[in-house]
N, C-alpha and C positions, 0 to 999 in steps of 0.2 A: 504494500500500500504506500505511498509515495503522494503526500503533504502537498497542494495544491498552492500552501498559503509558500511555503518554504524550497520545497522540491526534494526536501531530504525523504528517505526512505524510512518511516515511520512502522511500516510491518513488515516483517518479510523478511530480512536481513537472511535468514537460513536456507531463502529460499534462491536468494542472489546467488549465494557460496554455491550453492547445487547446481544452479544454474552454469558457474562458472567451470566448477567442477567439473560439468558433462561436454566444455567447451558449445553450449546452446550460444548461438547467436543473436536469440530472439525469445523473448518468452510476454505472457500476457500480462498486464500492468493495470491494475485498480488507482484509481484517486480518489483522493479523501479531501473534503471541504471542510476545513478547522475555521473555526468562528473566531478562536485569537488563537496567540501561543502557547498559552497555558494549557489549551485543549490539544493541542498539536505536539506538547511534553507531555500528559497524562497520558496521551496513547503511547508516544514510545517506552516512559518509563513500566507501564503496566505488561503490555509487550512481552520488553529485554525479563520483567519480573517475573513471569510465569515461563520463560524461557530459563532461567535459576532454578525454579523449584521441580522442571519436571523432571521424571527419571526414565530412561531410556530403554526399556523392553528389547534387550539384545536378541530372545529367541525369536520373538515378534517381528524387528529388525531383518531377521537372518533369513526370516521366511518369503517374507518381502524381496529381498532383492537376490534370493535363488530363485521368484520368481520370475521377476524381472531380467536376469542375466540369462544370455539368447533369444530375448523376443526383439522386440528393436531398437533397446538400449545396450551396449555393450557396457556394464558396472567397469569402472577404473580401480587399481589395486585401492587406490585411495579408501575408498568405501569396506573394503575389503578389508585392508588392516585397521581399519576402526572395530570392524569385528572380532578380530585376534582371531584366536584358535576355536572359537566357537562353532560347533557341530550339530545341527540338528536332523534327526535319523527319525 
């Protein structure tokens, strides 16, 4: 989501990285109409803050992108070594 009032990138930011991660040239872009700045800092701090407290469901994770590796994304080791050694049978 990307701040109309500012241009910063106010949601999303995990989703840039992935973006960039997969070398996407192009991806789809929501804008948000902030009434000041203060509403334009509420959403990012709240955001970056639930982005702190989640926890990561590695087996969850793992399911996910062995699904995805050989359909028509090729996953980077990148993604891969974030999983470590993790094996789901």
């Amino acid at each position: 989501m990307v701040s109309k009032r500012s241009g910063f990138i106010v949601k999303g930011q995990g989703r840039l990285l992935a973006a960039r991660l997969l070398n996407l040239e192009q991806v789809p872009i929501d804008y948000q109409d902030d009434d000041n700045e203060a509403s334009e800092w509420a959403d990012m701090v709240a955001d970056n803050r639930i982005a702190e407290i989640v926890e990561i469901d590695k087996v969850e994770l793992y399911s996910i992108v062995f699904a995805l590796d050989g359909e028509q994304i090729t996953l980077g080791e990148h993604i891969r070594s974030y999983l470590g050694n993790l094996r789901v049978y």
